[in-house]
Every structure is written in structure tokens, then in C-alpha cells.
C-alpha positions in Angstrom: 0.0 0.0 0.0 1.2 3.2 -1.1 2.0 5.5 2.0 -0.5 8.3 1.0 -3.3 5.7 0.1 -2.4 4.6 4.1 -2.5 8.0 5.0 -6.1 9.0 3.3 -7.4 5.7 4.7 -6.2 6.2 8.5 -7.5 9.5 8.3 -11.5 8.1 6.7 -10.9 5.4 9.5 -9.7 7.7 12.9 -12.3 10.4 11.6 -15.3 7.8 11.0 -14.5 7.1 14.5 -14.0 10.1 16.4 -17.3 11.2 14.9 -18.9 8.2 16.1 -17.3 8.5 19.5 -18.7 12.2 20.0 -22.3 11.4 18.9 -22.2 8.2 21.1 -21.2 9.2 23.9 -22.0 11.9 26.7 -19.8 14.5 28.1 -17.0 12.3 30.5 -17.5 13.2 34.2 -14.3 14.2 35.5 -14.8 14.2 38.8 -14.6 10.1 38.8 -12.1 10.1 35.9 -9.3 7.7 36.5 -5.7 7.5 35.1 -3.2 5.1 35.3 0.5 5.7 33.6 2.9 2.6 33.1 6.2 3.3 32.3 7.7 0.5 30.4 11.3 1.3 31.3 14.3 -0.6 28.6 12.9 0.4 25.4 9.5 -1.5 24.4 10.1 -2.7 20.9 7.5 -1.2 19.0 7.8 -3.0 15.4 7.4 -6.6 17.1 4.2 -5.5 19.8 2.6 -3.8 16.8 4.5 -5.0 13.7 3.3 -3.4 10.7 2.4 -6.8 8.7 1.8 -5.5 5.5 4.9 -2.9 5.4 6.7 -4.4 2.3 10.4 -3.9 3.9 8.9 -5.6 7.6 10.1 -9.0 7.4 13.4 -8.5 5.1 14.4 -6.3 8.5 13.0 -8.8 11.2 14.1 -11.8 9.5 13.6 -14.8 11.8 11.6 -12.8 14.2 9.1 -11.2 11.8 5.8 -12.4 13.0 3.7 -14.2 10.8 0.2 -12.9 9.2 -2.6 -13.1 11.3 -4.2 -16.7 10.7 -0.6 -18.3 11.1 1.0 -20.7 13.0 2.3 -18.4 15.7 1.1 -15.3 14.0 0.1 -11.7 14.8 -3.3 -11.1 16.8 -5.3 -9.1 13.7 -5.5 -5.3 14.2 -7.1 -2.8 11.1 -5.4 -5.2 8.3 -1.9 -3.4 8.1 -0.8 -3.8 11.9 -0.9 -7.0 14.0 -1.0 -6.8 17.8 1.8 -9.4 19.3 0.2 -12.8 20.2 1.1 -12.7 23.9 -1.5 -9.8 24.0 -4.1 -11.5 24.1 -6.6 -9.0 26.9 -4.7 -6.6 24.8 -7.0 -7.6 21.7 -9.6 -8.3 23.6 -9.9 -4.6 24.5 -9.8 -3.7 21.0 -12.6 -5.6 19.7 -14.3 -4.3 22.7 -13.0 -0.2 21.4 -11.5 -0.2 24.9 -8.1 0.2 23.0 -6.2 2.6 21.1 -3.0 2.1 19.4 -0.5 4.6 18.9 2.4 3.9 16.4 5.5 6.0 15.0 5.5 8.0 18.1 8.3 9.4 20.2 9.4 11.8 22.9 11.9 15.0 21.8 14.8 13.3 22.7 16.7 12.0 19.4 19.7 10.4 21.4 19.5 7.0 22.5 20.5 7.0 26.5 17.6 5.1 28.8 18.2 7.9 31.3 18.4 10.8 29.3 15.5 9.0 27.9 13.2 8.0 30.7 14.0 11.9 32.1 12.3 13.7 29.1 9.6 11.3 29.0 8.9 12.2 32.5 9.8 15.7 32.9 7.9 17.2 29.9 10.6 19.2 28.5 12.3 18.5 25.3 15.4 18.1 27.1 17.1 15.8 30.1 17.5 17.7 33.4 15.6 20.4 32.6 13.7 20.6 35.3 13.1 18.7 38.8 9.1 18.2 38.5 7.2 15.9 36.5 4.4 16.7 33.8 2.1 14.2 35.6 2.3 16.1 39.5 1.9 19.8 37.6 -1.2 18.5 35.4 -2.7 17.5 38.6 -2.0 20.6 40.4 -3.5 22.4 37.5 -6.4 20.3 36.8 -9.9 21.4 37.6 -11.5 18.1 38.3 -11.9 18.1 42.5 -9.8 15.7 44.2 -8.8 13.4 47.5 -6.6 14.7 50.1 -3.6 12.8 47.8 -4.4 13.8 43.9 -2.1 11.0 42.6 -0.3 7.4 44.0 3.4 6.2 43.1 3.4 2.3 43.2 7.3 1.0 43.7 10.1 1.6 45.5 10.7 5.5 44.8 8.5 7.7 43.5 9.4 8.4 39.9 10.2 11.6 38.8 6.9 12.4 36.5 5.2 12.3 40.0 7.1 14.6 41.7 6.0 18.6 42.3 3.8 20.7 43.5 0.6 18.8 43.6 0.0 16.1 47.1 0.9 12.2 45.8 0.8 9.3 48.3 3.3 6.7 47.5 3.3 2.3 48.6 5.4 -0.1 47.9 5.3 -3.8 48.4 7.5 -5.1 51.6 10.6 -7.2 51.1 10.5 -8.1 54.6 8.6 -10.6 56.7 4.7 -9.5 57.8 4.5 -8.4 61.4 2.3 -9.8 63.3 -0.7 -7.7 64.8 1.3 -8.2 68.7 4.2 -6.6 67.0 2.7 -3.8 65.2 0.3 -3.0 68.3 4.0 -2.2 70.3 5.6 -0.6 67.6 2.2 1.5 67.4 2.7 2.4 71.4 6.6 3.1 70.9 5.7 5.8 67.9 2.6 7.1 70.2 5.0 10.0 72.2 6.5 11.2 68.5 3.7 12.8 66.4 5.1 12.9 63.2 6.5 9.4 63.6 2.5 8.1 64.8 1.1 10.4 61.9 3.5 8.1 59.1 2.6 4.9 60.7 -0.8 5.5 60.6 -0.3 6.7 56.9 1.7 3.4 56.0 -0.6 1.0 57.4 -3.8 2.6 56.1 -2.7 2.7 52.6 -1.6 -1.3 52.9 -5.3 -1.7 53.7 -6.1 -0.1 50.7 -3.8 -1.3 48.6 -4.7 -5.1 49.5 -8.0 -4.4 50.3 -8.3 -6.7 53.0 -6.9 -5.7 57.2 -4.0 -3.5 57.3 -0.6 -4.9 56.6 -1.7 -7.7 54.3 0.6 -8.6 51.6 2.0 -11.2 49.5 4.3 -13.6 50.6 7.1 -15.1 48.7 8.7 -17.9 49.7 12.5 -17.6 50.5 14.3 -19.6 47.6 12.3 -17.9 44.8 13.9 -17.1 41.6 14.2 -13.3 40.7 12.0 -13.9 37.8 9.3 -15.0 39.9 9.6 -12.5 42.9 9.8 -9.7 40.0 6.0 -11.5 38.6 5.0 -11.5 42.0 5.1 -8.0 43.2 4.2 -6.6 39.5 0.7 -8.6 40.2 0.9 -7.4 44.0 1.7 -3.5 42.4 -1.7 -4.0 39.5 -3.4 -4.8 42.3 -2.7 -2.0 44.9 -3.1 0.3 41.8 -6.8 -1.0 41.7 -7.2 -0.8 45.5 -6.5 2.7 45.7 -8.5 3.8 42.0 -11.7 2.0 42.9 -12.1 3.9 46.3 -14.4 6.9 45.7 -12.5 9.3 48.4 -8.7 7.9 46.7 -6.5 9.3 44.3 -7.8 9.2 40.6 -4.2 9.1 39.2 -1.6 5.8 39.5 1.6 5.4 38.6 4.1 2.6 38.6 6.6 0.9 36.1 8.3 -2.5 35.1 11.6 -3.1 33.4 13.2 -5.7 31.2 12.4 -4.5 27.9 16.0 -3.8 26.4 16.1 -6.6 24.5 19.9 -6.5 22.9 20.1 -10.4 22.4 17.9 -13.2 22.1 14.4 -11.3 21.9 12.4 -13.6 19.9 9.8 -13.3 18.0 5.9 -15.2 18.8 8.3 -16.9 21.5 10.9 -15.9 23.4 12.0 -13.3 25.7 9.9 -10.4 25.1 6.9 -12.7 24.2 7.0 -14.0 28.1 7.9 -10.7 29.3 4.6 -9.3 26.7 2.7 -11.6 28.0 3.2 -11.0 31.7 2.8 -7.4 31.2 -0.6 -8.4 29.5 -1.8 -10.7 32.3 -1.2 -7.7 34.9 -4.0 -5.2 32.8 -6.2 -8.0 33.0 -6.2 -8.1 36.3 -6.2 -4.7 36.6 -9.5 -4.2 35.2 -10.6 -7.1 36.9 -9.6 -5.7 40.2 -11.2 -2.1 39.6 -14.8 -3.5 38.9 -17.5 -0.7 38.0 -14.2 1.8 38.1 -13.1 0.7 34.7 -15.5 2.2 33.0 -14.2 5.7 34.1 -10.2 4.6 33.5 -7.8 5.1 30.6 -4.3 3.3 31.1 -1.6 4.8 29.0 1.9 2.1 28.4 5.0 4.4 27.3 8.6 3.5 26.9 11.5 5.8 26.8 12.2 5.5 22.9 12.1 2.6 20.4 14.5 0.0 18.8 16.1 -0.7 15.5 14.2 -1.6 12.3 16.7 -4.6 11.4 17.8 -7.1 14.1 21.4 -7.4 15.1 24.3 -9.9 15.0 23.0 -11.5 18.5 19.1 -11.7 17.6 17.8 -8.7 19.1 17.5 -5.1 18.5 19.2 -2.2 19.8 18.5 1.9 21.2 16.4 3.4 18.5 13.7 6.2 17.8 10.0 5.5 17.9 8.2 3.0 19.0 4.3 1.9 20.2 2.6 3.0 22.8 -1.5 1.6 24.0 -4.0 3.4 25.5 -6.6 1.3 27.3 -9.8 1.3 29.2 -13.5 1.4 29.5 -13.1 5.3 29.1 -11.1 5.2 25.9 -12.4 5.4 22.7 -10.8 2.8 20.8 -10.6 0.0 18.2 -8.2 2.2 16.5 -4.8 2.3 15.0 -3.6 5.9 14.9 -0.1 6.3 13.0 1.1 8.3 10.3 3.2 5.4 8.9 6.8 6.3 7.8 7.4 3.3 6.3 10.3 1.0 7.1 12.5 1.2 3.1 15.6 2.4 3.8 15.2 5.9 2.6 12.3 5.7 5.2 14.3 4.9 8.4 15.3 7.9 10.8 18.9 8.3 10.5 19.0 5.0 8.1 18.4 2.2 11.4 15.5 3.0 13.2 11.6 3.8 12.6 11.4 7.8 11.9 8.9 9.4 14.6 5.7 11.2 12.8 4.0 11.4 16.4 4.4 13.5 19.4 4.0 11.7 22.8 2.7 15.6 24.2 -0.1 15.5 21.5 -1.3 12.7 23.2 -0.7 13.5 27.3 -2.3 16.8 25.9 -5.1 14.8 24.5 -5.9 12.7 27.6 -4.8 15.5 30.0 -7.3 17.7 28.8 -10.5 15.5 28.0 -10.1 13.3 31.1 -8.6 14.8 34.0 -10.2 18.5 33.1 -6.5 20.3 32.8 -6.7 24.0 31.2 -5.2 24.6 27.8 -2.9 27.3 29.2 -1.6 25.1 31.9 -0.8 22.6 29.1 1.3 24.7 27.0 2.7 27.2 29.7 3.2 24.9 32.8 2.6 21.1 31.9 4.8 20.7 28.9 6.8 24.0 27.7 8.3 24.9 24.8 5.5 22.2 23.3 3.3 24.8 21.2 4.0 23.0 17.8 2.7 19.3 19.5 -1.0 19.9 19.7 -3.4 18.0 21.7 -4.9 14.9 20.1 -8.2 15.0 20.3 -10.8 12.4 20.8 -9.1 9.6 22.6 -11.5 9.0 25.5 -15.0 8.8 25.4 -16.5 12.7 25.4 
């Protein structure tokens, strides 16, 4: 397919549907909006979650990890008949038949280098450059946005809380215990000891009621993981334990509205595979955690839109050690029963060589600020001005996509 035959039929298709999307649905109300970023931190490899099937240059560049056609042995999940959806996303492509899923493709970040820090820091401090500034884009949206909200506007799920929820705005932050459970004798002591020490009693009391909410069950409830465990496992473990604190805090009416939390392992240098492999199992957990997600928020899922981003994408070809290394853009999903999806939304480069960004990696055509503009705006009720002044500067010529959750 010639690329402007693409173009003229991505734009019939996204406009068909943000047409239908406006006349089907009522105004969003954003006072029970929910949002949940995952930061998929390594470099998600965009061309084998969503490989563009019917690119003509696709599987010359893949070579033994090119996906098949949908319909295969081992092949793609079917998408809009030019992209495939990896087949270890299965809830993935359930959302989309269910237009609870919106894929974006070609997009990047303004960083054009190819460090994961450098990276990961303009994808989570707004600004086209690394260091630029101390805050993230996620804390100043809520501390702009107009939507009312709990004492604690957003929650950090993990060990630290990452910069794009760090500012201004109130955040609560949990993260799963490495250490043995106490036992209620032992917490009722240390609970005395910290009684004289206000600020000491105040934390406590902060720490164990947000482990009742996280595992929705009596306060310090958590998983347990048997000494001996592999690291793979543990790291399964407390990504399930994370999805599910995520949904213990979003499905309370007086909690945060906003979660954050990340997983790692996606810099696939060697040995990535293709429908099987490394990134397929490490797909296919990632995939197993949304499910439960949604399962775990209930009736809340209808007012939730999940966003997965990476830091930047990988290289078009595969190298000498069957993998992929630092590239441009990438994929990113946007999920939910508040999204309006079922859609593919890319201005396709192509992948010939004249094609590929600096001759190795798929060129961006896709801002990731049009899109946090999009959502930012339509779902968590965050000014225009605050957008372009406070939110993301210096990010004028990236305007908002529009249309991505149900209006």
C-alpha cells in the first residue's frame, strides 16, 4: 500500500470514529475520571508489539523474528489489516474488539539520542530536554487540573516515587515489603513506641492505612514469597501485588484518581524472539497484569484510561546477537473502559531504507505531548494554558490529540 493511500485511509478510519465516538457518547464526568501511567522502562520494541504486517520492507528487516500474518502458526493477533498486535496480547486484543483500546504507532518523545536515562527523564519531565527541570508533567497536570480531588491527587506504586510524580501537587506513594509480615502483637508495640512522636504516629498510621487499601483486606496484608524464589518469579510476583494496589487505591471513591508505577526488562539487545521468546514472556506478563487490573477495579473501569509508554524505540533490522538495539519510535496503548478505541492511529513512515530515521530505526511522525495533551485535557479536566505554559513547555507546535476518551 502506497503510503498516502495509508495516510487518506487512517485519516477516513480515525475520523469515522471520532465522529462516532462524540455522537455516542455523553460528556466524560471528570470528577470520577481515573488514570493510570505505566512506564515501560528498557525500550519497548514497537515493530514486534505492533509489527506493521503489511509494510513491504517488515520481514526483510525482522528476519527470523518477523511475525507471521494473522491466521498463522504463531502469528500476529489481527488489528485494522496493516498492523498486527503481538500474540502474547491477548486482553490486549480483547480490548480492542471491545473499542476499549487505542494504538499509537511512530511515536516518540523529543529526545533524538538513545540513552535510557536521558530518555526515561524527558519522557517524565515534559521538556524536550534531560534535566531540565526537577518536576514531572504528571504532578503539575494535577496541580493544574480542575477536576476536585482526595486529600492525595495521585499514588506512586514502587520503591521510589518516579520523577513524572514529583512537584507541586500532594501524591501518596506504597510499595510492596521485602521483609517478613508483622504480626498484629508486634505492630500493636511498635504502634505504642511511635505514640509520644507525632510525626512518627502520623507516618505509621499513613503506612498501614494505605496497605489496607492497597490489599483491600486488614491493614498490613501482603504477598508472601517464599524464600528460595527465583528473581524472575519474585519480580512476577510483586508486579501482580503493584496492578493490584493500583486498583485498591483507584476504585475507592474518596482515593487518588491518578496511578503510577513501572516494570523493566524491555532492552532486548540479544535473544528477543519473536511469537516466543524473551519479550513474548515478558509481553505476556505485562498483558496478564492489565487483565487483572481491570478485573480488580470493577465498575471503576468504565471511568479509567491506562496509557503504556517507553522511553524511545529500537532498530528496524535485528542485530548480530538476535535482538535489537537503542532506537527512535516506538508503540505506545492506551486502554480502558473510558477510551475510545478499536483504532490504529499512525502516520506510517514506512520502514525502506530511505524511510528509516537516521537510516536504522523507525522515523517518529507522532508527538508523545499530543497525546498527554489529548488525555490531560478531555479526562482529568486540565486548562489549555496550563498545558502549554506549565505542563509541557516549549511544546506549542505538539498539539493535543483529540478524541481519545469517550467525550
Amino acid at each position: 500500500m502506497e503510503r498516502r493511500d495509508f495516510l487518506r485511509r487512517g485519516a477516513l478510519l480515525a475520523g469515522g470514529a471520532l465522529l462516532a465516538a462524540r455522537v455516542a457518547f455523553a460528556r466524560a464526568d471528570t470528577r470520577s475520571s481515573r488514570f493510570v501511567l505505566v512506564i515501560l522502562r528498557g525500550a519497548l520494541d514497537g515493530l514486534a508489539s505492533v509489527p506493521p504486517l503489511a509494510d513491504r520492507d517488515y520481514a526483510g528487516l525482522r528476519r527470523e523474528l518477523a511475525l507471521h500474518a494473522a491466521g498463522e502458526a504463531g502469528g500476529a493477533l489481527p488489528l485494522d489489516g496493516f498492523f498486527g498486535l503481538h500474540p502474547s496480547l491477548a486482553f490486549l486484543h480483547e480490548c480492542y474488539a471491545a473499542r476499549e483500546l487505542t494504538v499509537l504507532h511512530a511515536l516518540a518523545s523529543p529526545y533524538r539520542e538513545r540513552s535510557h536515562f536521558d530518555g526515561q527523564d524527558v519522557l517524565e519531565n515534559g521538556t524536550p530536554r534531560p534535566h531540565a527541570l526537577q518536576t514531572g508533567w504528571l504532578n503539575r497536570a494535577l496541580a493544574a487540573s480542575r477536576a476536585p480531588a482526595a486529600r492525595e491527587a495521585g499514588v506512586s506504586l514502587g520503591q521510589n516515587v518516579p520523577l513524572v510524580m514529583r512537584g507541586p501537587a500532594s501524591v501518596t506513594s506504597w510499595s510492596p515489603s521485602k521483609l517478613v509480615a508483622l504480626d498484629d502483637d508486634t505492630l500493636t508495640r511498635i504502634t505504642d513506641l511511635y505514640a509520644g512522636d507525632a510525626l512518627l504516629a502520623s507516618r505509621l498510621a499513613d503506612a498501614r492505612a494505605a496497605d489496607a487499601i492497597a490489599s483491600g483486606e486488614g491493614a498490613g496484608a501482603e504477598t508472601m514469597i517464599p524464600q528460595g524464589t527465583p528473581a524472575a518469579a519474585k519480580g512476577k510476583a510483586r508486579y501482580a501485588e503493584t496492578v493490584r494496589a493500583a486498583a485498591g487505591f483507584l476504585r475507592r471513591d474518596d482515593g487518588p484518581k491518578v496511578a503510577v508505577f513501572d516494570t523493566s526488562g524491555w532492552d532486548t539487545h540479544a535473544n528477543e524472539g519473536g511469537a516466543q521468546g524473551q519479550l513474548a514472556g515478558r509481553l505476556g506478563e505485562l498483558d496478564a497484569g492489565l487483565a487483572t487490573l481491570r478485573q480488580e477495579l470493577g465498575p471503576a473501569w468504565q471511568e479509567t484510561a491506562v496509557l503504556l509508554l517507553t522511553e524511545f524505540g529500537r532498530t528496524a533490522a535485528i542485530n548480530g546477537t538476535r535482538g535489537t538495539d537503542h532506537g527512535t519510535a516506538t508503540a505506545a496503548f492506551l486502554l480502558g473502559g473510558a477510551v475510545a478505541g478499536g483504532r490504529v492511529i499512525a502516520d506510517w513512515p514506512g520502514l525502506s531504507p530511505r524511510a528509516l530515521y537516521q537510516g536504522r530505526d523507525l522515523a517518529p511522525t507522532l508527538d508523545v505531548r499530543s497525546v498527554l495533551k489529548g488525555i490531560l485535557a478531555e479526562h482529568l479536566a486540565v486548562p489549555s494554558p496550563a498545558l502549554e505554559q506549565e505542563v509541557f513547555p516549549e511544546s506549542f507546535a505538539a498539539r493535543p490529540l483529540r478524541g481519545l476518551v469517550r467525550t
